[in-house]
Structures are given as C-alpha cells and as structure tokens.
C-alpha positions in Angstrom: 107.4 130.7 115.0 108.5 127.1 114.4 111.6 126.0 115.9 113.8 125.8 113.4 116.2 123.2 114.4 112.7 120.7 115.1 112.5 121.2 110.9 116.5 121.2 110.5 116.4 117.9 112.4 113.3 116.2 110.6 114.1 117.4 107.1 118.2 115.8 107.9 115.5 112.5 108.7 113.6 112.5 105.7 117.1 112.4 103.3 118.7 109.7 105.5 115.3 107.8 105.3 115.4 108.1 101.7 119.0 106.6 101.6 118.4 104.0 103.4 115.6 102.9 101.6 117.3 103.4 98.3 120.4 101.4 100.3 117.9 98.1 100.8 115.9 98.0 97.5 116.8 95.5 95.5 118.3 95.9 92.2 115.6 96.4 89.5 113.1 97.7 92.6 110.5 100.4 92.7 111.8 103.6 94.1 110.7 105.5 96.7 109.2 108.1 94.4 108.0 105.1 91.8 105.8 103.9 95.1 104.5 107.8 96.1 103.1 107.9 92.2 101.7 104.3 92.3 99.9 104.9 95.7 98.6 108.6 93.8 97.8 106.3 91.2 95.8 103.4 93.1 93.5 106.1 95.3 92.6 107.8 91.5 93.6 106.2 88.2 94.3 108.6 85.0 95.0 111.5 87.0 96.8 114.3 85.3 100.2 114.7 85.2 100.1 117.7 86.8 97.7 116.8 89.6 99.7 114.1 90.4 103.1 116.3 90.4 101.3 118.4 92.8 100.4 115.5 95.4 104.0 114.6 95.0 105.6 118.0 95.3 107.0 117.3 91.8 107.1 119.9 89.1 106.2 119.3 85.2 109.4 118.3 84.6 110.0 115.9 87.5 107.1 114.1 87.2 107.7 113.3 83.7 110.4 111.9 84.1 109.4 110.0 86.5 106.6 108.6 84.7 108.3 108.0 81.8 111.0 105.7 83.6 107.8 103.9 85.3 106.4 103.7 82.0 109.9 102.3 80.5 110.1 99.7 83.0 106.5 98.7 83.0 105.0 99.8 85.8 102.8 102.6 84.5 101.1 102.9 81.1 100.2 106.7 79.9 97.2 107.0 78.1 96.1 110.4 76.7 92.8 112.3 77.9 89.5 112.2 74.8 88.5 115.3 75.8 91.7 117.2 75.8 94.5 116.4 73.5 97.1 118.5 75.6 97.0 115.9 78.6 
C-alpha cells in the first residue's frame, strides 16, 4: 500500500503549484488548464470533446467550459464533426 502521507504531501504540491502559477500569469494570460487543452490539442487537432476531457481528467461539463472560455477569448475555434452531428 502507498504511503499515504507521500500522496497527502504531493497532492498539497500540485494545488500550491497551481496558485502560484495562477499568482504570476499575467492578466489576460492562458491558464494552467487553457495550456493542458492546447498541448492535447497540438499532439492531435479536432479531438473530441470528450477524449480530450479524459486526457485532462475533466468531465463533460468541465471541459466545456473550458473550451468555451478558450473559444471566447480566441484561443480555440470548435468546429463540428461531418460524420457525426452530436460532436
């Protein structure tokens, strides 16, 4: 079994991590979670929503919201899928 103060300790890292960044990004920035979806984005463009929520650990919900603030400040453009109106 892990040791469960090693996970305590490195998920208490991750959130101050995320603060700072969030701390020295300048105003009008990309966001910590803005970059995860570009980089998602750069190794395969049009990926689905939800294939790209699930390399994020994002649900359905999340991840449209995040794409639709990337989209509202012009950093993503959505397009929808020919062979299945759905996505």
């Amino acid at each position: 079994m892990p040791d469960r103060r090693l996970i305590f300790l490195l998920n208490v890292a991750q959130r101050r991590l995320q603060r700072y960044l969030a701390a020295q990004r300048p105003k009008g920035g990309v966001t910590p979670s803005q970059t995860g979806l570009l980089f998602v984005l750069g190794k395969r463009d049009g990926v689905l929503m939800s294939e790209a929520g699930a390399a994020l650990d994002l649900g359905m919900p999340g991840i449209s919201g995040l794409a639709d603030r990337m989209v509202e400040a012009g950093l993503i453009a959505k397009r929808a899928d020919p062979d299945d109106g759905r996505a």
